[in-house]
C-alpha positions in Angstrom: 74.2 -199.0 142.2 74.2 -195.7 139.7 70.3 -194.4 140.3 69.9 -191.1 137.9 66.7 -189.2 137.8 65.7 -186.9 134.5 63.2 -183.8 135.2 61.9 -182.3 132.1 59.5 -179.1 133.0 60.1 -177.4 129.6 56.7 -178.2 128.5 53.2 -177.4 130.6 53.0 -180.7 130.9 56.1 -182.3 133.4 57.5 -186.0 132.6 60.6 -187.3 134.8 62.6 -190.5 133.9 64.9 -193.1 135.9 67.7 -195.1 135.3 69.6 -198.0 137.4 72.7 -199.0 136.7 72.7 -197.2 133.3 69.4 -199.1 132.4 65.7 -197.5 131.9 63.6 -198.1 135.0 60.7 -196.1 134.5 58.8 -192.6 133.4 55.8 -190.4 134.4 54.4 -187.2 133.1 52.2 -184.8 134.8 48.3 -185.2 134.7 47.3 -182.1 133.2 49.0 -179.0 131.9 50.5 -176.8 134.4 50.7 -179.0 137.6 53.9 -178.5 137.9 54.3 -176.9 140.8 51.5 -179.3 142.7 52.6 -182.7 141.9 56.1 -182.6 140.6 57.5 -183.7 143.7 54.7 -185.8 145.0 55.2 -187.6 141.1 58.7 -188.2 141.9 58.5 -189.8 145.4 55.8 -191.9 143.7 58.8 -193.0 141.1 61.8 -193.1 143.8 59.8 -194.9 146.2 62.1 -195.2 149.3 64.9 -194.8 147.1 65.7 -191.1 147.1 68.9 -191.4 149.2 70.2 -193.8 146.5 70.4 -191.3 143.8 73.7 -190.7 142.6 72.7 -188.4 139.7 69.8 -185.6 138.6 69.3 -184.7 135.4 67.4 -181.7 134.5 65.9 -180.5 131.3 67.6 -176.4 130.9 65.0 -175.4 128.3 64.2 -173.5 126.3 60.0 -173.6 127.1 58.0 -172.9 129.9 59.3 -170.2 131.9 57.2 -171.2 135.1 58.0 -174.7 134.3 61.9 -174.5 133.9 62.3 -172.9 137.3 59.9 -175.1 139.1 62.6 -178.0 137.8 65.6 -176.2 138.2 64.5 -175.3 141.9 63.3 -179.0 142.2 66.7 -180.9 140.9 68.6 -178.4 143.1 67.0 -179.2 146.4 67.1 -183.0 145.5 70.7 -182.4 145.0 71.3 -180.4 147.9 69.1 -182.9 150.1 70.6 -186.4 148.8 74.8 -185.1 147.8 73.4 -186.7 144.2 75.5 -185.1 141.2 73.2 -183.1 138.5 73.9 -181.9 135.0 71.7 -179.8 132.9 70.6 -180.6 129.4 68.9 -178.6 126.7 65.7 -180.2 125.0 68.0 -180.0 122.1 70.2 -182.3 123.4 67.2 -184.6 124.6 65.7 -184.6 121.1 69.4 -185.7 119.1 69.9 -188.2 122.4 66.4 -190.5 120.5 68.6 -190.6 117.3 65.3 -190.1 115.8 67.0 -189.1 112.3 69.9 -189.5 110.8 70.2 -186.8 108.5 69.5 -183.1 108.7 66.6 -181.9 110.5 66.0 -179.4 113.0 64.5 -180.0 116.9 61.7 -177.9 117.8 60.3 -176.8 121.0 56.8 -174.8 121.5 57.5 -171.2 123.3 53.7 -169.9 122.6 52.2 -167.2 120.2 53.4 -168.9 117.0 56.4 -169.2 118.2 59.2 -172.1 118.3 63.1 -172.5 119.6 65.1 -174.2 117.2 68.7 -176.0 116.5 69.5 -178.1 113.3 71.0 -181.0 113.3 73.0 -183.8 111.1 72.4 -187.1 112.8 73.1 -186.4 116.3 75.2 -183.4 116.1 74.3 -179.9 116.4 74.7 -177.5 113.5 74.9 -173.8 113.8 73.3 -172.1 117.4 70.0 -172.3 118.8 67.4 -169.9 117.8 63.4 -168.8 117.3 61.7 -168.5 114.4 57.6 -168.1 113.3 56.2 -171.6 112.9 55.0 -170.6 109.3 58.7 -170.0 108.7 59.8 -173.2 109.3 57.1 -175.6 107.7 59.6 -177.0 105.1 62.2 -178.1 107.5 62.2 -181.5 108.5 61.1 -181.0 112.1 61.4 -183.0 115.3 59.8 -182.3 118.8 56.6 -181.1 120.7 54.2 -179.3 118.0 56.2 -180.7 115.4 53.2 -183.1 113.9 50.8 -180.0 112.5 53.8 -178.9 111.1 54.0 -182.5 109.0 57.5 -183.6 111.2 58.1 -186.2 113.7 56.1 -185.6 117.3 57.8 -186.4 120.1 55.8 -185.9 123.7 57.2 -184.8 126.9 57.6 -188.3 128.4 60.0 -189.5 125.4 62.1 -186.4 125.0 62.3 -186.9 129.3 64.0 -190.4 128.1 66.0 -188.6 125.9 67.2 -186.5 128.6 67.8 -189.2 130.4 70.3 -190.8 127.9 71.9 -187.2 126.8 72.1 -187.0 131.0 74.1 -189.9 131.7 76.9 -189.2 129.3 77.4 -186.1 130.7 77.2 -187.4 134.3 79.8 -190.1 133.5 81.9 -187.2 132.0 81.6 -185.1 134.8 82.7 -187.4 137.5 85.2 -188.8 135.3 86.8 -185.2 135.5 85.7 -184.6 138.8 83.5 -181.5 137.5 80.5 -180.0 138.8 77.6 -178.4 136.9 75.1 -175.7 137.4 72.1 -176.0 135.5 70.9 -172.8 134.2 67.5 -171.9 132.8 67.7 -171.2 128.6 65.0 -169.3 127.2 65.5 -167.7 123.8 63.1 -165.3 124.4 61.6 -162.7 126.5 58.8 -163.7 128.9 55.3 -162.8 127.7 53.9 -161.4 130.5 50.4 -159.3 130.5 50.9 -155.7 133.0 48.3 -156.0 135.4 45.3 -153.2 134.5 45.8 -150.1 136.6 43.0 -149.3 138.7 40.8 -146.3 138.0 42.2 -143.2 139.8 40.2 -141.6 142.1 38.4 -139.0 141.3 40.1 -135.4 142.5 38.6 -134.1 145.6 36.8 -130.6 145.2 39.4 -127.4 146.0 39.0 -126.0 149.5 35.7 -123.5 149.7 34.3 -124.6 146.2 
């Protein structure tokens, strides 16, 4: 029996997926935003149960999104890997969205990176056109958008736990490709962007001691 895992961490809130034998067998997202590091694991033994020396395959979402997040599952699908010999591919959210066939004409997947701003790759049914990129949400309002965020923009919302499904199915092909080749994959974070990261305040400098004799 094939038993594949999907980790998607791109978004403050986590969702993981599972397959047997090529067919859905369940999902769970996180309980509030940025648990991540708490219960990721502890959410996935709840899923595996006393399977996790069955798994034969790890899928894990690449980004782009949360910095924080994507190496918590990066980190997380390795050591699984590591600890069970299970195979594990990488997949963008790109390829998660496209993997729902949501549309089947042009429109462009969206994912959230913060301050206004969103990753983006267009696509024609399920096939990507041009490279991945950022853009100002006001830019991008007339597109026909798919993703997380994507409903205040009037487009098609997908949350964590679905595109985690789509990961899933996007996963699985490439797993099946992989072994048929006898490949191996390292999943590497994508980002897009620079990390916004506020410099800690300086403390005040001391004031200067008096000169000698004053």
């Amino acid at each position: 029996m094939s038993l594949v895992l999907a980790i998607d961490t791109a978004s403050p809130i986590f969702a993981i997926a599972l397959s047997g034998d090529g067919v859905f067998a369940g999902a769970a997202t996180g309980e509030e935003p940025q648990d991540q590091t708490r219960l990721l694991v502890r959410a996935i033994d709840s899923l595996l149960g006393k399977r996790r020396r069955e798994l034969t395959g790890i899928v894990v979402v690449e980004g782009p999104g949360s910095y924080a997040g994507l190496r918590v599952g990066l980190a997380t699908a390795s050591a699984l890997a590591l600890a069970t010999g299970a195979r594990q591919v990488g997949v963008t959210v790109f390829e998660a969205l496209a993997a729902l066939a949501l549309e089947p004409g042009e429109w462009s997947a969206i994912q959230p990176l913060g301050r206004d701003q969103l990753a983006l790759q267009a696509f024609r049914g399920m096939e990507p056109m041009g490279v991945p990129h950022t853009s100002h949400a006001r830019s991008v309002a007339e597109r026909h958008l798919v993703g997380e965020g994507a409903r205040a923009l009037g487009g098609q919302e997908v949350d964590p736990k679905t595109r985690c499904i789509g990961a899933l199915r996007a996963g699985l092909v490439k797993l099946a490709a992989a072994e048929a080749a006898g490949e191996t994959d390292d999943p590497a974070a994508l980002y897009l962007s620079e990390p916004r990261i506020t410099p800690a305040k300086r403390s005040p400098l001391a004031p200067e001691a008096p000169a000698l004799g004053a």
